[in-house]
mmCIF file as Biopython writes it, N, C-alpha, C and O atoms, coordinates in Angstrom:
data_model
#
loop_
_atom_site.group_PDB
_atom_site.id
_atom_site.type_symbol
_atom_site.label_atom_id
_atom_site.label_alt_id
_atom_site.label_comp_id
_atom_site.label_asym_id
_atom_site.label_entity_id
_atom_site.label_seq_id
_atom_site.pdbx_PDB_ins_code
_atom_site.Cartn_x
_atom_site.Cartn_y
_atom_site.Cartn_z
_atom_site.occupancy
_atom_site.B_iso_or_equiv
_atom_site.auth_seq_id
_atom_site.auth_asym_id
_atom_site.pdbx_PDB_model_num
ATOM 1   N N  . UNK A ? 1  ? -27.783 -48.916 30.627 1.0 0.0 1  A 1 
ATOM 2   C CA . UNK A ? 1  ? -29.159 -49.029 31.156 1.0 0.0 1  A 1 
ATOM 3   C C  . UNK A ? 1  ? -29.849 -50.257 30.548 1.0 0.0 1  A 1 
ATOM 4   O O  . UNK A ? 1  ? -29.915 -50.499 29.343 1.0 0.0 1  A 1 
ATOM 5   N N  . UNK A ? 2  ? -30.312 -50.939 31.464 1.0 0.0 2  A 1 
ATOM 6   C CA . UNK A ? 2  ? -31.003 -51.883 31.144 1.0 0.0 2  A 1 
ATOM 7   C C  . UNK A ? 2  ? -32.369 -51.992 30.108 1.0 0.0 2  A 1 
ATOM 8   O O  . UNK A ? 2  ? -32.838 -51.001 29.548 1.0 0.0 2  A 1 
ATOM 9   N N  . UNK A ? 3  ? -32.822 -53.132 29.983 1.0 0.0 3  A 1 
ATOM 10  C CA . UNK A ? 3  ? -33.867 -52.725 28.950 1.0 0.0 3  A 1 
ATOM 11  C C  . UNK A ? 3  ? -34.981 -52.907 29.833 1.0 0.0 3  A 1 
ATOM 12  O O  . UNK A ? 3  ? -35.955 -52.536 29.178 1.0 0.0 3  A 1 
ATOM 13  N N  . UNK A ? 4  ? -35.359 -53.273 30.951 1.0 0.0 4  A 1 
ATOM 14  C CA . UNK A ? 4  ? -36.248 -53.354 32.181 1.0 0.0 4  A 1 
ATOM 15  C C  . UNK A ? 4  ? -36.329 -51.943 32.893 1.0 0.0 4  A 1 
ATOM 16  O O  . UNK A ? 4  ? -37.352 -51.593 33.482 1.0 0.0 4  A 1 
ATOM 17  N N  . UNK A ? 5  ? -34.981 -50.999 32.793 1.0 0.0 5  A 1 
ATOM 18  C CA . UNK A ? 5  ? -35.060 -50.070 33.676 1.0 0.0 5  A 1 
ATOM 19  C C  . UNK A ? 5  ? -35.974 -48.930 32.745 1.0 0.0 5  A 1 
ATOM 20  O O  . UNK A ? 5  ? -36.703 -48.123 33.321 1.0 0.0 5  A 1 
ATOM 21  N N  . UNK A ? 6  ? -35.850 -48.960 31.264 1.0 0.0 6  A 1 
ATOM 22  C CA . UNK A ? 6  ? -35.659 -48.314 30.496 1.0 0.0 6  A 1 
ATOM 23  C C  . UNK A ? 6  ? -37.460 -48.274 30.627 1.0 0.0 6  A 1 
ATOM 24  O O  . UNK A ? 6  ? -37.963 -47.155 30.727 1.0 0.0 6  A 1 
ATOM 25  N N  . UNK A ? 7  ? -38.363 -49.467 30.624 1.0 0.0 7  A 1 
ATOM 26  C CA . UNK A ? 7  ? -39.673 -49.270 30.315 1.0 0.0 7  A 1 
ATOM 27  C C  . UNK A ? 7  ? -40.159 -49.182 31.331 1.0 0.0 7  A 1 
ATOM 28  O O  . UNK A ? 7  ? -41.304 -48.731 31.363 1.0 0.0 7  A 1 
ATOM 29  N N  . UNK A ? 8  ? -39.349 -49.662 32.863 1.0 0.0 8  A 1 
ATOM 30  C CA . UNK A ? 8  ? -40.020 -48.741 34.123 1.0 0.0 8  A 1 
ATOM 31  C C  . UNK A ? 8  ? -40.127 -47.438 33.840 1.0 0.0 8  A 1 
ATOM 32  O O  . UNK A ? 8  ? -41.268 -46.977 33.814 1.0 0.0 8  A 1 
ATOM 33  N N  . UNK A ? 9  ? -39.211 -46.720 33.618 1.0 0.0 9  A 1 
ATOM 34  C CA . UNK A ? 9  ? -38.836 -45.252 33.889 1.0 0.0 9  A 1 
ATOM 35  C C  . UNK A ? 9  ? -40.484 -44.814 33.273 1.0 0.0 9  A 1 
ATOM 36  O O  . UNK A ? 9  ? -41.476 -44.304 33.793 1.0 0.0 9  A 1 
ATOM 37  N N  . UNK A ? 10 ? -40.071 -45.429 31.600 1.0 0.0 10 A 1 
ATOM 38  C CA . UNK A ? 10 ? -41.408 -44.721 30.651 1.0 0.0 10 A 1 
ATOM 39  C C  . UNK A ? 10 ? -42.569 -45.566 31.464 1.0 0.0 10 A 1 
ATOM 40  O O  . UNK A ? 10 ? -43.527 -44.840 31.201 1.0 0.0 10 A 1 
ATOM 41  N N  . UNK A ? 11 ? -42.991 -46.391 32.100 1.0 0.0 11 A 1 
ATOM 42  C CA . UNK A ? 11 ? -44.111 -46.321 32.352 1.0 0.0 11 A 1 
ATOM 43  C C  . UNK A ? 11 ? -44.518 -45.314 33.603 1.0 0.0 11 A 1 
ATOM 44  O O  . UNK A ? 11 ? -45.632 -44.792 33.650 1.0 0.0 11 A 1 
ATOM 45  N N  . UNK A ? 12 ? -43.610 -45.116 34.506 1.0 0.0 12 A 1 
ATOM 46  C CA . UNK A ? 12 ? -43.878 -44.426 35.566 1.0 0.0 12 A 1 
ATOM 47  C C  . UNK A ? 12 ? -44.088 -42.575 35.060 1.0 0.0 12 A 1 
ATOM 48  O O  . UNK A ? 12 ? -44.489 -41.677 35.800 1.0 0.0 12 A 1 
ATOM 49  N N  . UNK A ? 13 ? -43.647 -42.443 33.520 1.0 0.0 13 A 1 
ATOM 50  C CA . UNK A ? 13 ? -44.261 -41.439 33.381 1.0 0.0 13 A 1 
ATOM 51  C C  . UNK A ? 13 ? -45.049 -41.104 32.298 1.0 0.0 13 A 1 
ATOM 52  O O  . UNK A ? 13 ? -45.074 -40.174 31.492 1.0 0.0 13 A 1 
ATOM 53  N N  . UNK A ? 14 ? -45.861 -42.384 32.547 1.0 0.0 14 A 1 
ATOM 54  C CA . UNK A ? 14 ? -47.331 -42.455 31.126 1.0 0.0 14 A 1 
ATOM 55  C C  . UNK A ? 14 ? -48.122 -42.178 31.576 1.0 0.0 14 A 1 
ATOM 56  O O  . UNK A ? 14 ? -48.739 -43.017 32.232 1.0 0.0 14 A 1 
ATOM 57  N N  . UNK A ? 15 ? -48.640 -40.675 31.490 1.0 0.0 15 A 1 
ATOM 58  C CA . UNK A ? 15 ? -50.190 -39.951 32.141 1.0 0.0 15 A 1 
ATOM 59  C C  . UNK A ? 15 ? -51.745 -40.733 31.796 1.0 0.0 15 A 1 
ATOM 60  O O  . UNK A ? 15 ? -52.906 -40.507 32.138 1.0 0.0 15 A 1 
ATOM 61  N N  . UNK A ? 16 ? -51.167 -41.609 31.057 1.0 0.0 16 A 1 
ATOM 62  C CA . UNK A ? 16 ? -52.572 -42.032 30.122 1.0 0.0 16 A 1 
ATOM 63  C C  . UNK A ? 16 ? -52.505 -43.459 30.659 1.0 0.0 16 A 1 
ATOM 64  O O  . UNK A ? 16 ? -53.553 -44.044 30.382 1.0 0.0 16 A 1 
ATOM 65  N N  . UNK A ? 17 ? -51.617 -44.250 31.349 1.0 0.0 17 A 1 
ATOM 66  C CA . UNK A ? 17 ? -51.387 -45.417 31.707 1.0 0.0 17 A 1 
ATOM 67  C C  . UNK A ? 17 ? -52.844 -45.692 32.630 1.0 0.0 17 A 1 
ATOM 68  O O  . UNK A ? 17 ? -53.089 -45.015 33.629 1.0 0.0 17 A 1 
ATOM 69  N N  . UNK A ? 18 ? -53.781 -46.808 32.123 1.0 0.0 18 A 1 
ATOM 70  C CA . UNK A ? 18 ? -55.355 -46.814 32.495 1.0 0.0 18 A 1 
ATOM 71  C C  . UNK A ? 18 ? -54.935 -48.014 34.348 1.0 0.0 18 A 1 
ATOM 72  O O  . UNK A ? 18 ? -55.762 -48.257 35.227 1.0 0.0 18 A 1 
ATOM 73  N N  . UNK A ? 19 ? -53.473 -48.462 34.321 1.0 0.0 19 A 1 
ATOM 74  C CA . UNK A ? 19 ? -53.401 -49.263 34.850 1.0 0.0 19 A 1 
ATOM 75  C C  . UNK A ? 19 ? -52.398 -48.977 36.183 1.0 0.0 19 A 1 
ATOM 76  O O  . UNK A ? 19 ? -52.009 -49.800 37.012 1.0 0.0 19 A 1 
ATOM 77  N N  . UNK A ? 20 ? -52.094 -47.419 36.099 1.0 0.0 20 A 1 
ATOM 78  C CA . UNK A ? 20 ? -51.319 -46.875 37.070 1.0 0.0 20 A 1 
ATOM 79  C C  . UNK A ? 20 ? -52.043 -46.708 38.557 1.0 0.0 20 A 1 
ATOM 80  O O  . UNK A ? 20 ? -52.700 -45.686 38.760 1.0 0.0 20 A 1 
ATOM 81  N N  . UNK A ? 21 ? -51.944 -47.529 39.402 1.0 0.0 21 A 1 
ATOM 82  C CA . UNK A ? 21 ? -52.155 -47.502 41.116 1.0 0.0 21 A 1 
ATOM 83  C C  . UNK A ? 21 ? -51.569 -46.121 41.515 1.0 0.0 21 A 1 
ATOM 84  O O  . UNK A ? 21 ? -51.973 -45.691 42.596 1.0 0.0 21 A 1 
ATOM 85  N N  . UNK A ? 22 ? -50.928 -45.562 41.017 1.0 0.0 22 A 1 
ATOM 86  C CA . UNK A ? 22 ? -51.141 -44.360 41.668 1.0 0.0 22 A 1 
ATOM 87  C C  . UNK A ? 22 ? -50.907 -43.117 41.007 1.0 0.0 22 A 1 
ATOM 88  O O  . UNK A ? 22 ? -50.065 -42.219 41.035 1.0 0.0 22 A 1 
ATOM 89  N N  . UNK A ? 23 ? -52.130 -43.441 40.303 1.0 0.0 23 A 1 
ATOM 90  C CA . UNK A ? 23 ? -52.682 -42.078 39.579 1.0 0.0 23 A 1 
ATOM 91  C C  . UNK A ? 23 ? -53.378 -41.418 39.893 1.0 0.0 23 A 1 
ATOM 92  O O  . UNK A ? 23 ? -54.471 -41.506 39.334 1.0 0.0 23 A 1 
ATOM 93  N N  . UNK A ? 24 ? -53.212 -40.395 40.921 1.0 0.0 24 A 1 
ATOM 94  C CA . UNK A ? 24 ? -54.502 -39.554 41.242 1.0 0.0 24 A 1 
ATOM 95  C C  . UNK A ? 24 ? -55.504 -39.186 40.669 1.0 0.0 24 A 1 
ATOM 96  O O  . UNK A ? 24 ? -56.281 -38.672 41.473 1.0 0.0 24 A 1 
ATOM 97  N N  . UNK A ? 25 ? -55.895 -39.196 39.610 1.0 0.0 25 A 1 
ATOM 98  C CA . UNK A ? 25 ? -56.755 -38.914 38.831 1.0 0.0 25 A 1 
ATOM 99  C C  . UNK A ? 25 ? -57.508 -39.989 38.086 1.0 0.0 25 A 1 
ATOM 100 O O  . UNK A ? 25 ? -58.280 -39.831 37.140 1.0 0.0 25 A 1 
ATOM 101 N N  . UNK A ? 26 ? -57.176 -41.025 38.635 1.0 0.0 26 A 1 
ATOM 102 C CA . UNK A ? 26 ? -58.088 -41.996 37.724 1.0 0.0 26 A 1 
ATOM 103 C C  . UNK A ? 26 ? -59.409 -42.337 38.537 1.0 0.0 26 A 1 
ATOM 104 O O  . UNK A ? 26 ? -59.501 -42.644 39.726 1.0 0.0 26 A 1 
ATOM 105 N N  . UNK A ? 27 ? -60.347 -42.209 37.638 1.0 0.0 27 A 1 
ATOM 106 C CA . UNK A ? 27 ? -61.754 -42.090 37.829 1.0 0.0 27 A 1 
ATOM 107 C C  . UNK A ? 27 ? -62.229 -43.617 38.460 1.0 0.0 27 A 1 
ATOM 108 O O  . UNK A ? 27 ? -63.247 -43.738 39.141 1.0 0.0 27 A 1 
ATOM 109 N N  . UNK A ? 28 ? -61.355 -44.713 38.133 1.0 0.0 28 A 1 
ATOM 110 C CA . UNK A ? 28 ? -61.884 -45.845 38.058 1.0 0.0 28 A 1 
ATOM 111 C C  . UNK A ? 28 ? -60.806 -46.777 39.478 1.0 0.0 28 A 1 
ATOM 112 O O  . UNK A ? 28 ? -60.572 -47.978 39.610 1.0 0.0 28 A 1 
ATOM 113 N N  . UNK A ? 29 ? -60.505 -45.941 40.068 1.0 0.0 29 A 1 
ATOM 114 C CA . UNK A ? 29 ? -59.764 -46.548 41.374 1.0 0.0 29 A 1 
ATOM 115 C C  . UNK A ? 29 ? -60.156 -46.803 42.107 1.0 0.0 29 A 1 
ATOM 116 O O  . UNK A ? 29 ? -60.273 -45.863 42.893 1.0 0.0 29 A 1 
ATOM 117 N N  . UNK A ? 30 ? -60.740 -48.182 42.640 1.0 0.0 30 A 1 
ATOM 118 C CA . UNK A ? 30 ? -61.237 -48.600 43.525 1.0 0.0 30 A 1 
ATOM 119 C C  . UNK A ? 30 ? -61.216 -48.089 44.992 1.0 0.0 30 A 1 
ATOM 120 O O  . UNK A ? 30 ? -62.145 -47.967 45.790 1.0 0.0 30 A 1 
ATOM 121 N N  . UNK A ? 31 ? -59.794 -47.807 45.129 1.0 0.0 31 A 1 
ATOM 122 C CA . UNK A ? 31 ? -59.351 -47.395 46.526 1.0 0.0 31 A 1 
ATOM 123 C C  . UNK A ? 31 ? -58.859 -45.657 46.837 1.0 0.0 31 A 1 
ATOM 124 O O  . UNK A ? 31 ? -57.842 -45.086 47.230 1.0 0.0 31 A 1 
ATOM 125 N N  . UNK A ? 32 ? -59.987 -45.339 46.479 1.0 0.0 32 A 1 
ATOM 126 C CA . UNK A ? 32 ? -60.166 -44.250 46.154 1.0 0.0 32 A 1 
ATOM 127 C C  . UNK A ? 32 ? -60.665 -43.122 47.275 1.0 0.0 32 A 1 
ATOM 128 O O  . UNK A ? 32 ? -61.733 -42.626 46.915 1.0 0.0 32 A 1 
ATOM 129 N N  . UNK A ? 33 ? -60.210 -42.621 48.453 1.0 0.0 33 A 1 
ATOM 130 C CA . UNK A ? 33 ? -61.142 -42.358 49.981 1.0 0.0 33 A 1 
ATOM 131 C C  . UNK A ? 33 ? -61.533 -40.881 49.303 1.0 0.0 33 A 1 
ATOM 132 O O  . UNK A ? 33 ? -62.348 -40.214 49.940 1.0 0.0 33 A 1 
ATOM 133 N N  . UNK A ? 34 ? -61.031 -40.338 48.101 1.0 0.0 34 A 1 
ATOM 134 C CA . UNK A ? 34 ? -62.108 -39.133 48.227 1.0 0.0 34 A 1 
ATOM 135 C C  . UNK A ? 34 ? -63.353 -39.409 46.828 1.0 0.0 34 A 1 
ATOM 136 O O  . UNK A ? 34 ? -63.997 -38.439 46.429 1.0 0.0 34 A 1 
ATOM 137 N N  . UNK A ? 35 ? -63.520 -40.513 46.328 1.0 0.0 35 A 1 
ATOM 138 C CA . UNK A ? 35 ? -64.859 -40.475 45.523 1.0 0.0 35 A 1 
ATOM 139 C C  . UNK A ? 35 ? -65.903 -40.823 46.383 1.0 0.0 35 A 1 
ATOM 140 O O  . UNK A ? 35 ? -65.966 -41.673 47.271 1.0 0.0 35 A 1 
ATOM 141 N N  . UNK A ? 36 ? -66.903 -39.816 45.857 1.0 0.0 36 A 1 
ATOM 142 C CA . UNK A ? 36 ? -68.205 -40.093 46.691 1.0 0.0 36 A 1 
ATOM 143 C C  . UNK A ? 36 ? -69.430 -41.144 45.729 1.0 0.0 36 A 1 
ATOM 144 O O  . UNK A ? 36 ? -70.635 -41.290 45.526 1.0 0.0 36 A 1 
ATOM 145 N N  . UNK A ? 37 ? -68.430 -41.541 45.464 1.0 0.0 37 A 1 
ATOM 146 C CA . UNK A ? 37 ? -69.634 -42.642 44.397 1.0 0.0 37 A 1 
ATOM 147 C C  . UNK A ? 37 ? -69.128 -43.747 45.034 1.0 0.0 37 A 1 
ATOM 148 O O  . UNK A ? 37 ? -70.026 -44.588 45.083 1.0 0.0 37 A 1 
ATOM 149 N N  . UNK A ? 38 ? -68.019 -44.189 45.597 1.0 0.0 38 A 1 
ATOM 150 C CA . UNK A ? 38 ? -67.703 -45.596 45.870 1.0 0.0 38 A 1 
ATOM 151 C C  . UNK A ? 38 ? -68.262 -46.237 46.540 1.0 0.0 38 A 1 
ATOM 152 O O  . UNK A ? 38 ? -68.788 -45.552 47.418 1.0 0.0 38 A 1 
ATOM 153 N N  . UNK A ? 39 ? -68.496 -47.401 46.652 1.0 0.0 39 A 1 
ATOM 154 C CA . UNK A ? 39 ? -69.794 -48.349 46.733 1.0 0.0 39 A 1 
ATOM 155 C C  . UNK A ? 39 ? -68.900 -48.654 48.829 1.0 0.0 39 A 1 
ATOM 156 O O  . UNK A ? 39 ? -69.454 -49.403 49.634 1.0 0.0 39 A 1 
#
């Protein structure tokens, strides 16, 4: 295993990752169709 595959894997399962596009839960996602605050 590569050393590229190795820190995909762990990033795709970092709950805390502030920079994950598809984290359902992040408060701060622009593209976001169910917050009712989005501008």
């Amino acid at each position: 295993m590569t050393l590229m595959t190795l820190m995909t894997l762990m990033t795709l399962n970092d709950p805390n990752d502030p920079n994950d596009p598809n984290d359902p839960n992040d408060p701060n996602d622009p593209n976001d169709p169910n917050d009712p605050f989005q501008p």
